[in-house]
mmCIF file of the N, C-alpha and C atoms, coordinates in Angstrom:
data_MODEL
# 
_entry.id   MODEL 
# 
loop_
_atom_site.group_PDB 
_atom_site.id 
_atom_site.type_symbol 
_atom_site.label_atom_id 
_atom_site.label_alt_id 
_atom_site.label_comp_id 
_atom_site.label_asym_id 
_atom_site.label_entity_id 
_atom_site.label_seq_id 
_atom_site.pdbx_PDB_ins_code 
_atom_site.Cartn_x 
_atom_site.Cartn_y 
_atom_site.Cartn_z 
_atom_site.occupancy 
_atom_site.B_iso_or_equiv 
_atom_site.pdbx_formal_charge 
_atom_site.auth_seq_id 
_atom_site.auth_comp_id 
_atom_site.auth_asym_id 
_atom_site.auth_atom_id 
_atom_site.pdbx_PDB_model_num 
ATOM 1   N N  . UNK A 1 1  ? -4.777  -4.634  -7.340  1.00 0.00 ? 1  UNK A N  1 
ATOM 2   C CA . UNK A 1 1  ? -5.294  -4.135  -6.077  1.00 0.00 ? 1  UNK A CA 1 
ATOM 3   C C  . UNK A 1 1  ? -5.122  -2.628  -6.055  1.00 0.00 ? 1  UNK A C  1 
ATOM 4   N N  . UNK A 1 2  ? -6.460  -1.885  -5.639  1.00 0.00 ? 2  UNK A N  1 
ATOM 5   C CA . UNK A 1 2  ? -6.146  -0.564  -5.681  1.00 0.00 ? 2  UNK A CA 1 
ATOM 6   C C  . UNK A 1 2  ? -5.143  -0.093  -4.459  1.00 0.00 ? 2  UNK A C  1 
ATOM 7   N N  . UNK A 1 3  ? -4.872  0.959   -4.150  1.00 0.00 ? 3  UNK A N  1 
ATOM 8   C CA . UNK A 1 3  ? -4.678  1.555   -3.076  1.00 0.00 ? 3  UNK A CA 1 
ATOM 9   C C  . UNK A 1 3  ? -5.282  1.789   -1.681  1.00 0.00 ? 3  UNK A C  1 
ATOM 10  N N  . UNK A 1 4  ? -6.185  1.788   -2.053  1.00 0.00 ? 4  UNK A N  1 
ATOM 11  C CA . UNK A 1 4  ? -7.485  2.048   -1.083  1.00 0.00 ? 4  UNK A CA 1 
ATOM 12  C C  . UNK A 1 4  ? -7.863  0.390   -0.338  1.00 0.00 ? 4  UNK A C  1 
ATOM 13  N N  . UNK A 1 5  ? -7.301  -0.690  -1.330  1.00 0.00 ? 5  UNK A N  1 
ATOM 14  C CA . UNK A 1 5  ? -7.995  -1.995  -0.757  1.00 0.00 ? 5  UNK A CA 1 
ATOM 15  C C  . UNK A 1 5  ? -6.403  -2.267  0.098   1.00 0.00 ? 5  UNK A C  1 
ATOM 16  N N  . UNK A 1 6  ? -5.217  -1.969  -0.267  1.00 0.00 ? 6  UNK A N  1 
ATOM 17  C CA . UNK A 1 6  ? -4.231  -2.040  0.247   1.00 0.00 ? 6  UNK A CA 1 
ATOM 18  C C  . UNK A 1 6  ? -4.210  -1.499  1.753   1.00 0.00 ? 6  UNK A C  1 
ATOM 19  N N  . UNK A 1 7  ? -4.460  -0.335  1.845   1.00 0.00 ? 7  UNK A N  1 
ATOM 20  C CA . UNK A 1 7  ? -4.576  0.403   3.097   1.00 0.00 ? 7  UNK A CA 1 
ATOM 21  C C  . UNK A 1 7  ? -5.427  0.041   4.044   1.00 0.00 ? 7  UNK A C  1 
ATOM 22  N N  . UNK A 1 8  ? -6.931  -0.572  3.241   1.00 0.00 ? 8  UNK A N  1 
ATOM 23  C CA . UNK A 1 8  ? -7.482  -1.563  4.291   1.00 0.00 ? 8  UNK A CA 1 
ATOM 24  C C  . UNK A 1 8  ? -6.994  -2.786  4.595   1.00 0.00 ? 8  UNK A C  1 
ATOM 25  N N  . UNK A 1 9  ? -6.521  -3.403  3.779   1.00 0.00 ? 9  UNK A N  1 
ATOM 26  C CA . UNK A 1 9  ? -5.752  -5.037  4.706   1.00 0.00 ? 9  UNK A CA 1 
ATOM 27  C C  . UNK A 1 9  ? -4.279  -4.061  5.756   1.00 0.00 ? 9  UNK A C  1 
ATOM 28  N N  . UNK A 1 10 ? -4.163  -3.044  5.643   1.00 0.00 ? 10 UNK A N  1 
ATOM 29  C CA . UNK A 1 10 ? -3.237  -2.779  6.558   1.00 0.00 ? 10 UNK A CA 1 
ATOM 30  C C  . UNK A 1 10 ? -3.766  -2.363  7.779   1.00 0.00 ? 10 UNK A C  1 
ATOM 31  N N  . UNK A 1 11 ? -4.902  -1.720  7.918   1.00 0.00 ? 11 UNK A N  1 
ATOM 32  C CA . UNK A 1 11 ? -5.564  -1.242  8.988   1.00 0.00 ? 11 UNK A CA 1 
ATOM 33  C C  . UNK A 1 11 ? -6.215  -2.456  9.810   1.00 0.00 ? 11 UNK A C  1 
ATOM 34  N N  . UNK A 1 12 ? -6.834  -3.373  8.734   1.00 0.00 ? 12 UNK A N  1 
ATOM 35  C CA . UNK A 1 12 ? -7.335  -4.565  9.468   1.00 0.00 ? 12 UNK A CA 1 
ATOM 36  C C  . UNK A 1 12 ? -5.717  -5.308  10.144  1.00 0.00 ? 12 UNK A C  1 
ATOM 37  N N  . UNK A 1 13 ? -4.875  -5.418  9.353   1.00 0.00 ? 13 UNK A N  1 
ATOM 38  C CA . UNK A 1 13 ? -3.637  -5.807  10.573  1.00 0.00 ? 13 UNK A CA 1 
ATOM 39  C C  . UNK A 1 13 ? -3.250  -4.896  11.349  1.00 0.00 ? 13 UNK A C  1 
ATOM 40  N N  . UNK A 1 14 ? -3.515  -3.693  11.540  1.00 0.00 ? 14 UNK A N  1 
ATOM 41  C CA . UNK A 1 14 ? -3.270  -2.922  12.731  1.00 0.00 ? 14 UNK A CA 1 
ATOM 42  C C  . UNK A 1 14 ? -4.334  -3.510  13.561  1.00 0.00 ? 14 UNK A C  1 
ATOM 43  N N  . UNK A 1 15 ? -5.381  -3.567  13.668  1.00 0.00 ? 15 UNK A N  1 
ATOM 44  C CA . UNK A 1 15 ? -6.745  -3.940  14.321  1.00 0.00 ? 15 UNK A CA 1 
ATOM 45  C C  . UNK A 1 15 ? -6.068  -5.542  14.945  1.00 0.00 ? 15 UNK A C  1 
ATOM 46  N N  . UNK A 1 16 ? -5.487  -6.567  14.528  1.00 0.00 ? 16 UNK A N  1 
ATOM 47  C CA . UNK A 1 16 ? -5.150  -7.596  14.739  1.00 0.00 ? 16 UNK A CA 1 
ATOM 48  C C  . UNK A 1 16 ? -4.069  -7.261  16.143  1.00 0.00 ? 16 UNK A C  1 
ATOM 49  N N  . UNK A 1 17 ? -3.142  -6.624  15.364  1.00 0.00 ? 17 UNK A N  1 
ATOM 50  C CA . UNK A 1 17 ? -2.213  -6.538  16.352  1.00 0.00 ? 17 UNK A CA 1 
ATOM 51  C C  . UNK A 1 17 ? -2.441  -5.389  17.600  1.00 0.00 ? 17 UNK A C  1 
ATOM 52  N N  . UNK A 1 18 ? -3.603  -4.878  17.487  1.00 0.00 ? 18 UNK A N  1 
ATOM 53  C CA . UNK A 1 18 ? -3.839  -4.103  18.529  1.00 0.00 ? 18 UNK A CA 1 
ATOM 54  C C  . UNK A 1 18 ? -3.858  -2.174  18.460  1.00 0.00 ? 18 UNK A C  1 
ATOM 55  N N  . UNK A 1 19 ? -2.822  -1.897  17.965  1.00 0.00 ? 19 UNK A N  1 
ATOM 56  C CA . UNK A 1 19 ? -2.463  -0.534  17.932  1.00 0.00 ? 19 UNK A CA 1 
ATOM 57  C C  . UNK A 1 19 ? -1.157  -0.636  16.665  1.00 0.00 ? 19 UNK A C  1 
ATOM 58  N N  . UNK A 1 20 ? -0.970  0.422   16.199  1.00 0.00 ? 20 UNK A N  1 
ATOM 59  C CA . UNK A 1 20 ? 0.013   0.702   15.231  1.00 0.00 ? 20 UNK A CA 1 
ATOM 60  C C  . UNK A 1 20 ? 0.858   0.705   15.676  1.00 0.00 ? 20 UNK A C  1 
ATOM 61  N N  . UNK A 1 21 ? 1.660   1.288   16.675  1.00 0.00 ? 21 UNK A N  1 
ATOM 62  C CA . UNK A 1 21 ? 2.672   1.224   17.493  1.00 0.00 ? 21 UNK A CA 1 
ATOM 63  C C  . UNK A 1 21 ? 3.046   -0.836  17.861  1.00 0.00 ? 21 UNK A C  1 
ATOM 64  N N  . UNK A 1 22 ? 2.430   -1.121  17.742  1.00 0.00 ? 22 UNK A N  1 
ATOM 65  C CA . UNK A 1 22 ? 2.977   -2.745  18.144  1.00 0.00 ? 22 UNK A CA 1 
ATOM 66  C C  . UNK A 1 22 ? 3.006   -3.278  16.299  1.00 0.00 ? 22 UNK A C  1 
ATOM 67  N N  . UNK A 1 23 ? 2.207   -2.940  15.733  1.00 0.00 ? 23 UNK A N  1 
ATOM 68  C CA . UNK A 1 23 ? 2.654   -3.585  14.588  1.00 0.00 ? 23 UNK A CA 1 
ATOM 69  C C  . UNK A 1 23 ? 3.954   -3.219  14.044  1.00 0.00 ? 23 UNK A C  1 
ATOM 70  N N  . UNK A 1 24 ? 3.797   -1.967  13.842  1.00 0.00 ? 24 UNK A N  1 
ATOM 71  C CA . UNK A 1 24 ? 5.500   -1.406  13.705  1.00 0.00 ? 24 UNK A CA 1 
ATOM 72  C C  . UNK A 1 24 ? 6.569   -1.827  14.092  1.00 0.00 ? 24 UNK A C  1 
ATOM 73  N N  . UNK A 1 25 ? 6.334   -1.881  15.327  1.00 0.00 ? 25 UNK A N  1 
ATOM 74  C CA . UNK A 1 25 ? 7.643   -3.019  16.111  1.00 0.00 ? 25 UNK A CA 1 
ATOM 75  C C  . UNK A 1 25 ? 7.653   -4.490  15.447  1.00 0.00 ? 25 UNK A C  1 
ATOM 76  N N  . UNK A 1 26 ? 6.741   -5.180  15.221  1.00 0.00 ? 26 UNK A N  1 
ATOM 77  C CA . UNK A 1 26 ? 6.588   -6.326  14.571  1.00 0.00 ? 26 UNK A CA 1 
ATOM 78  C C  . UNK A 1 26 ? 7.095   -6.037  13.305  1.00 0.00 ? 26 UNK A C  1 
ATOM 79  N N  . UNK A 1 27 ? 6.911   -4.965  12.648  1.00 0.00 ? 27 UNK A N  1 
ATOM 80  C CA . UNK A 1 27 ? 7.499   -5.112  11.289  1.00 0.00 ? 27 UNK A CA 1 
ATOM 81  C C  . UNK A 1 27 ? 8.727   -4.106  11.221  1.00 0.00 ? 27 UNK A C  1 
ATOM 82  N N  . UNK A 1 28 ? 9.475   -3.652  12.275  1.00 0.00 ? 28 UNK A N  1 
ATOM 83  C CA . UNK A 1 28 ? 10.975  -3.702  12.564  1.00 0.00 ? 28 UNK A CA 1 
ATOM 84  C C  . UNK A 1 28 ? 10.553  -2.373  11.311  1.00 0.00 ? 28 UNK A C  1 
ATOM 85  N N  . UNK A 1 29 ? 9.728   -0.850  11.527  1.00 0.00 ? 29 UNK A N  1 
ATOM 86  C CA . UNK A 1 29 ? 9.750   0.273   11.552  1.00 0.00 ? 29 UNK A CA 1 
ATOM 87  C C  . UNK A 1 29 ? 9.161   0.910   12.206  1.00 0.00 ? 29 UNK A C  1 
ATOM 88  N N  . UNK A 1 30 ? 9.201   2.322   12.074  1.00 0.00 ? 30 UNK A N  1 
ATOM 89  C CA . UNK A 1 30 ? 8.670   3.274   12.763  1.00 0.00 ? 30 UNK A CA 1 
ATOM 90  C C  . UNK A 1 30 ? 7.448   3.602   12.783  1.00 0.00 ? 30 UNK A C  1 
ATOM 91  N N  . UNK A 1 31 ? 6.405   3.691   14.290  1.00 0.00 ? 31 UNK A N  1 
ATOM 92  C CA . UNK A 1 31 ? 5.201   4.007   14.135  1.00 0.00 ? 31 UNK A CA 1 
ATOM 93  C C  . UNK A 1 31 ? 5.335   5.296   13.296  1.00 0.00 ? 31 UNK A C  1 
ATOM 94  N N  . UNK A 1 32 ? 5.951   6.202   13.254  1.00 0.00 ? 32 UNK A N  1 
ATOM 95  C CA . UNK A 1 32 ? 5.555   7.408   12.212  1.00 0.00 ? 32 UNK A CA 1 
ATOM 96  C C  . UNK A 1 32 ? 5.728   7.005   10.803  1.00 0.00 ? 32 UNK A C  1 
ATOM 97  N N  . UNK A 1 33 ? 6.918   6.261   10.437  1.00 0.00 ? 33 UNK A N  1 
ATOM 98  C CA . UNK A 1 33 ? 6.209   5.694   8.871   1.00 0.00 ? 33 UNK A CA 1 
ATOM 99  C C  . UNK A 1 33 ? 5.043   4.998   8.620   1.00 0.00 ? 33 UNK A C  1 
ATOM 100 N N  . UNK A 1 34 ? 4.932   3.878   9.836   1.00 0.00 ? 34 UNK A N  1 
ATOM 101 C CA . UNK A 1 34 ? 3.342   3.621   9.438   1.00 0.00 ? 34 UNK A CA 1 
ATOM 102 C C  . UNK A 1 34 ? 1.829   4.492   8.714   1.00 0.00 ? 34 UNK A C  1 
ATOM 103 N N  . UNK A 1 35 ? 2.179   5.455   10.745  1.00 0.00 ? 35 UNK A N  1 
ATOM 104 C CA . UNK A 1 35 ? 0.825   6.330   9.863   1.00 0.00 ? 35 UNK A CA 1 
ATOM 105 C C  . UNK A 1 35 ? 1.079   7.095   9.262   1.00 0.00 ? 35 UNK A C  1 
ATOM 106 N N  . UNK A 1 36 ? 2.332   7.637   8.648   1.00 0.00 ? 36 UNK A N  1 
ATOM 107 C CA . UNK A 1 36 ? 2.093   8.318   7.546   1.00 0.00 ? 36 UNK A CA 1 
ATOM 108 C C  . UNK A 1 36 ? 1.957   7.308   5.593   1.00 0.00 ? 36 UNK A C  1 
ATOM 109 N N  . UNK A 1 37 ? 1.993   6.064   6.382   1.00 0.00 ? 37 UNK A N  1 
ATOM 110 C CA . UNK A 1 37 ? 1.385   5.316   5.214   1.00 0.00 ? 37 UNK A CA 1 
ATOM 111 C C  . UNK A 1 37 ? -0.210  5.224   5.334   1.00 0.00 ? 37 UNK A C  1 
ATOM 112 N N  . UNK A 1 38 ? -0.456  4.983   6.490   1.00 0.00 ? 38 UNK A N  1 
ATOM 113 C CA . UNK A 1 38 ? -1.905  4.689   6.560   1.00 0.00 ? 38 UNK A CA 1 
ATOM 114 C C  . UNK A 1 38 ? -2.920  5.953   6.080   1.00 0.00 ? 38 UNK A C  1 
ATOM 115 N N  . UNK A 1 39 ? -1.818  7.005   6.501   1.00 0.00 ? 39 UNK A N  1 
ATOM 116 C CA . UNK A 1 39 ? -2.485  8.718   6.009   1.00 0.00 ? 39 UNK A CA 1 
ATOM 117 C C  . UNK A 1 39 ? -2.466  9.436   4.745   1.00 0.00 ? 39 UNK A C  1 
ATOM 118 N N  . UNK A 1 40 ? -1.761  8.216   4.312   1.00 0.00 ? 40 UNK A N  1 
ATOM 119 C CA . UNK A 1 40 ? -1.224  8.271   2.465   1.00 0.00 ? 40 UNK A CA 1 
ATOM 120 C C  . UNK A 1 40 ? -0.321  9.329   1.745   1.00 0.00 ? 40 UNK A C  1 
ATOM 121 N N  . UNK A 1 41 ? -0.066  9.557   3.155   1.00 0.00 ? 41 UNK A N  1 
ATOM 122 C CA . UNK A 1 41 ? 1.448   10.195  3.034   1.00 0.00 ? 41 UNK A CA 1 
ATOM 123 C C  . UNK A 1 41 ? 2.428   10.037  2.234   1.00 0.00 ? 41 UNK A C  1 
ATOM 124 N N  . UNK A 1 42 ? 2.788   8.422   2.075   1.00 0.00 ? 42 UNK A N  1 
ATOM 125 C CA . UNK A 1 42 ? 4.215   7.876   1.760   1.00 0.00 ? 42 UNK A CA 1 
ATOM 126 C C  . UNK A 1 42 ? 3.417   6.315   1.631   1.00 0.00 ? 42 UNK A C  1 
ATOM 127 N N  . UNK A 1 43 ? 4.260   5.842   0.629   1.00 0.00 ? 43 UNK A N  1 
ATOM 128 C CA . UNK A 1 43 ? 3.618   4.254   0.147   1.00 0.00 ? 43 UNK A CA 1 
ATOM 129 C C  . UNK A 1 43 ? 4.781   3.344   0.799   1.00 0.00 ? 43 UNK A C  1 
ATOM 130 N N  . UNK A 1 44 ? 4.716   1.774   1.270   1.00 0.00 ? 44 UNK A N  1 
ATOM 131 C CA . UNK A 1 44 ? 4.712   1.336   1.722   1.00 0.00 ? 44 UNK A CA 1 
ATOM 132 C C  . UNK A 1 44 ? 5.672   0.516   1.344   1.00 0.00 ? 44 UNK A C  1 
ATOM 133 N N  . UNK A 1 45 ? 6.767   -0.036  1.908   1.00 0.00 ? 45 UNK A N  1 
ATOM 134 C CA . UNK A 1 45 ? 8.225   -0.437  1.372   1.00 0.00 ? 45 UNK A CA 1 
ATOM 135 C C  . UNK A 1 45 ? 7.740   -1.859  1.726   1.00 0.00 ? 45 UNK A C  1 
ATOM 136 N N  . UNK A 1 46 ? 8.872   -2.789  1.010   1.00 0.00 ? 46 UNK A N  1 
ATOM 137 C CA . UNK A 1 46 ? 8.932   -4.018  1.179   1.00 0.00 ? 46 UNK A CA 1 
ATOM 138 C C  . UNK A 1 46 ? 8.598   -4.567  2.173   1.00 0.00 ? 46 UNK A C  1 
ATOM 139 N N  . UNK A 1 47 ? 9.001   -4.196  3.519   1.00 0.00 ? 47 UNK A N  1 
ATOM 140 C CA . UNK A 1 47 ? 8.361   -5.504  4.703   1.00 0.00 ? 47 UNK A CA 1 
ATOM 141 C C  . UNK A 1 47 ? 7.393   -4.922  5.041   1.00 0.00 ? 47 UNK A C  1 
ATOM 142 N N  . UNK A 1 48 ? 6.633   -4.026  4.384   1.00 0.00 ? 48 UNK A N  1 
ATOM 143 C CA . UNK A 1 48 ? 5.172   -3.750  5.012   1.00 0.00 ? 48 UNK A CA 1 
ATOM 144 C C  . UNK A 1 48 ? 4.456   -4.634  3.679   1.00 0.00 ? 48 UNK A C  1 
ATOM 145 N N  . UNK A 1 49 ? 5.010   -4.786  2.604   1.00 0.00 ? 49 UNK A N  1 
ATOM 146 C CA . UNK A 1 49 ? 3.933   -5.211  1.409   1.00 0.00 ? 49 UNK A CA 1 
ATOM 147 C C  . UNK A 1 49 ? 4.421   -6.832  1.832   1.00 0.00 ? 49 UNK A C  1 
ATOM 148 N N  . UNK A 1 50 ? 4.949   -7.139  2.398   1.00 0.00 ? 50 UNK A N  1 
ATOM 149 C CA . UNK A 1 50 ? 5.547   -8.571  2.325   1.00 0.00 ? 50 UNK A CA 1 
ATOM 150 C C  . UNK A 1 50 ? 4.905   -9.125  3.729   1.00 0.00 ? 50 UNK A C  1 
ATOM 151 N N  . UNK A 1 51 ? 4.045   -8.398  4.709   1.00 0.00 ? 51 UNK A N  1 
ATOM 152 C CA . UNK A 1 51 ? 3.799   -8.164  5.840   1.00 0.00 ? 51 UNK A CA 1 
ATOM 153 C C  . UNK A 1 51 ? 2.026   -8.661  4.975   1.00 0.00 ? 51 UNK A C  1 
ATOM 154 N N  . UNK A 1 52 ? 1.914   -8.096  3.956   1.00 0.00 ? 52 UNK A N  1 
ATOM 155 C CA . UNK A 1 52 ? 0.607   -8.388  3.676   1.00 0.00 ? 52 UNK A CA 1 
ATOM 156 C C  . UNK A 1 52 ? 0.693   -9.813  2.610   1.00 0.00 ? 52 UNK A C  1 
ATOM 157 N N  . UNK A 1 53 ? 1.628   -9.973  2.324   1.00 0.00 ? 53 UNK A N  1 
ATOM 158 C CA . UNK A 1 53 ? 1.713   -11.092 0.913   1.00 0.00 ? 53 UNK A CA 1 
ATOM 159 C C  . UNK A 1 53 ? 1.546   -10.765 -0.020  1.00 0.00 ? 53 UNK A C  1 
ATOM 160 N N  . UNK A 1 54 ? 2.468   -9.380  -0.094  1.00 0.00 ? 54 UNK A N  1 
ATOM 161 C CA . UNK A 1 54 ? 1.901   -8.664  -1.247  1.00 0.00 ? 54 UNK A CA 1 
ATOM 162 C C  . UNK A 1 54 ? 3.595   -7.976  -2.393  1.00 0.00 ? 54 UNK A C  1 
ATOM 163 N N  . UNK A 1 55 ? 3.352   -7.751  -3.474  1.00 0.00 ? 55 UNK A N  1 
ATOM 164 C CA . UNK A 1 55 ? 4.640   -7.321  -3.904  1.00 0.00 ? 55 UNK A CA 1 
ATOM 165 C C  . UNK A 1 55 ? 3.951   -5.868  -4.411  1.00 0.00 ? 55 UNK A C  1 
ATOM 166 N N  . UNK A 1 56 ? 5.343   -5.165  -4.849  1.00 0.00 ? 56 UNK A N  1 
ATOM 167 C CA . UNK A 1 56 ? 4.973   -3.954  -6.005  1.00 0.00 ? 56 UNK A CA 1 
ATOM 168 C C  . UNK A 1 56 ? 4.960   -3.894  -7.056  1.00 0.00 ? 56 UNK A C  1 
ATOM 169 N N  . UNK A 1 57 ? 4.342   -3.880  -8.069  1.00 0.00 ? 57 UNK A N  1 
ATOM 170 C CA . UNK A 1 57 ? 4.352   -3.663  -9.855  1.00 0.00 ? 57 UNK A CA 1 
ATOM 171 C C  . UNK A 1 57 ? 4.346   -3.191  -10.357 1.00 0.00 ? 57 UNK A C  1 
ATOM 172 N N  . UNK A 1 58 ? 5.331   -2.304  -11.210 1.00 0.00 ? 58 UNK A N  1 
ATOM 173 C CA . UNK A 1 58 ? 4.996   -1.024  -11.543 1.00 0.00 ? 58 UNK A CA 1 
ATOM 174 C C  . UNK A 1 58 ? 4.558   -1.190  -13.368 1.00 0.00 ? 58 UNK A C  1 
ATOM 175 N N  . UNK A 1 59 ? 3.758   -0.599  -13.918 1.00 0.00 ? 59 UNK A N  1 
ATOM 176 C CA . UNK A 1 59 ? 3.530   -0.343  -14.840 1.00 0.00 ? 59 UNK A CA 1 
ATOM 177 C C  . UNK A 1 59 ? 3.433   0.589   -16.026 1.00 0.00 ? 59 UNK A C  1 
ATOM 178 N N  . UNK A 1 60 ? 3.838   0.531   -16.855 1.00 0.00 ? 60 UNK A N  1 
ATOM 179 C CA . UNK A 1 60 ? 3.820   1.633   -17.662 1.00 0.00 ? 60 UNK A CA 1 
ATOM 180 C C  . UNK A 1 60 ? 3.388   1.376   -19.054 1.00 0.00 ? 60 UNK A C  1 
ATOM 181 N N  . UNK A 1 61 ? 2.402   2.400   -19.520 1.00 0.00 ? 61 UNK A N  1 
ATOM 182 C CA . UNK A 1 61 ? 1.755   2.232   -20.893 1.00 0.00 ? 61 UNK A CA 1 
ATOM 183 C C  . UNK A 1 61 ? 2.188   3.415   -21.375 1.00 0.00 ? 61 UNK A C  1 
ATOM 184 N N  . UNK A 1 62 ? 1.821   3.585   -23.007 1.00 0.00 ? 62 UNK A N  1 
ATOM 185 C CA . UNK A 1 62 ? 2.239   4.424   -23.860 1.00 0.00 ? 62 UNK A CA 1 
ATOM 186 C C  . UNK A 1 62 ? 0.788   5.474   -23.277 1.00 0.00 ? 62 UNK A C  1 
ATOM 187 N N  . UNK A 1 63 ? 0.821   6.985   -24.152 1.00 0.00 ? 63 UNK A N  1 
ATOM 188 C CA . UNK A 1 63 ? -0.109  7.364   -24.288 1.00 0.00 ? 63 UNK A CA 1 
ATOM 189 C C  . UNK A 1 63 ? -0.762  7.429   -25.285 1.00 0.00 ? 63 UNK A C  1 
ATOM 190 N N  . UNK A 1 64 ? -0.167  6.454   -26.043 1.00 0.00 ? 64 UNK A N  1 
ATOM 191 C CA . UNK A 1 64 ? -0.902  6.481   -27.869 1.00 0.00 ? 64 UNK A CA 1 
ATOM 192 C C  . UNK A 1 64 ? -2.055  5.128   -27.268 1.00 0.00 ? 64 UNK A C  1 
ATOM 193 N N  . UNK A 1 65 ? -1.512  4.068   -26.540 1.00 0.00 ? 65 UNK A N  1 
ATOM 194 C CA . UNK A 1 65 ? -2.465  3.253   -26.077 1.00 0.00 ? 65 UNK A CA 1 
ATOM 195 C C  . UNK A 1 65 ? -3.497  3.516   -25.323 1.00 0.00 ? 65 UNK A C  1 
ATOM 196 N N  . UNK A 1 66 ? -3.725  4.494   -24.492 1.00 0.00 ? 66 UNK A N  1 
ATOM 197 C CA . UNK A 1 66 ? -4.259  5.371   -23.664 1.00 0.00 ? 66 UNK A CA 1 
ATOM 198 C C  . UNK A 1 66 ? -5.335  6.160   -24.624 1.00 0.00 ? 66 UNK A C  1 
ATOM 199 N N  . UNK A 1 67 ? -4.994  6.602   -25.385 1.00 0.00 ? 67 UNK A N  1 
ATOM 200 C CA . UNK A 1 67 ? -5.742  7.594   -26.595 1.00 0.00 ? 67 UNK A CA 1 
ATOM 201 C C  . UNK A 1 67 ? -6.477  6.666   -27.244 1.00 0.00 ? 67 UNK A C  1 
ATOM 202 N N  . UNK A 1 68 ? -6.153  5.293   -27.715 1.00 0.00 ? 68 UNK A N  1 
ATOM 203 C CA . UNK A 1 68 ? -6.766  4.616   -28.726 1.00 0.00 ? 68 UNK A CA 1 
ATOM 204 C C  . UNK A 1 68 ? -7.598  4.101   -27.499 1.00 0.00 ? 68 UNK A C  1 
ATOM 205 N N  . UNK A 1 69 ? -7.601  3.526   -26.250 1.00 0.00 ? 69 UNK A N  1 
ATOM 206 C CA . UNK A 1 69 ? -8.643  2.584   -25.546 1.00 0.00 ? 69 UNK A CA 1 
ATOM 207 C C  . UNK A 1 69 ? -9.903  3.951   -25.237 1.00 0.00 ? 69 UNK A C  1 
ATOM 208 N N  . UNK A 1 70 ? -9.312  5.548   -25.467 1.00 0.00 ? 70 UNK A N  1 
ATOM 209 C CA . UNK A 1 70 ? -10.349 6.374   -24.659 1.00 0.00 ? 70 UNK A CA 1 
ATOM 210 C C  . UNK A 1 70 ? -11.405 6.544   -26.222 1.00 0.00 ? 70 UNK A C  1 
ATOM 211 N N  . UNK A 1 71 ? -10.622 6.240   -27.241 1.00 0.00 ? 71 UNK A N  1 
ATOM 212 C CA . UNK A 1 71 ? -11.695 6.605   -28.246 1.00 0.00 ? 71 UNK A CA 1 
ATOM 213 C C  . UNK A 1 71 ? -12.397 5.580   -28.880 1.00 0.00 ? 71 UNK A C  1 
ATOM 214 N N  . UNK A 1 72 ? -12.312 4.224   -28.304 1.00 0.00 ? 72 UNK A N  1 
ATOM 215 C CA . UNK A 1 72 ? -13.162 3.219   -28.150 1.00 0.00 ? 72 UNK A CA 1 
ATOM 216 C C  . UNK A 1 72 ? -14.463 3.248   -27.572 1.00 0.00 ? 72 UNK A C  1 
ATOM 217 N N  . UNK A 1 73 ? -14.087 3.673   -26.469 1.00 0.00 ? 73 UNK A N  1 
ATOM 218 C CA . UNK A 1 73 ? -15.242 4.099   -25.643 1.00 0.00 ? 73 UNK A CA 1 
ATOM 219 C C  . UNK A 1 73 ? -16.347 4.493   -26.089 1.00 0.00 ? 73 UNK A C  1 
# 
């Protein structure tokens, strides 16, 4: 999931719950961390990704793998 599709299932649950300020309370933080997630400020901690059914994954590749998939191309 990109970023961009993330931030929309969050906006559509702001839209659910009415205003950002009430979801926040529902998810036991601060309307200013919200929108400064929604403003892409700052990314989004556990009970907001768990709020969506969602986890974090972080990944990491070499850049020799990176080099060999760009000269495939």
């Amino acid at each position: 999931m990109t970023h961009a599709q993330l931030l929309q299932l969050l906006r559509r649950k702001v839209r659910r719950y009415g205003t950002q300020t009430a979801l926040a309370t529902g998810l036991d933080i601060s309307p200013a961390y919200l929108s400064d997630i929604l403003k892409g400020k700052r990314e989004p901690g556990a009970k907001v990704l768990a709020s969506l059914g969602l986890r974090r994954i972080v990944r990491y590749e070499s850049k020799q793998a990176l080099r060999g998939a760009k000269e495939t191309k």
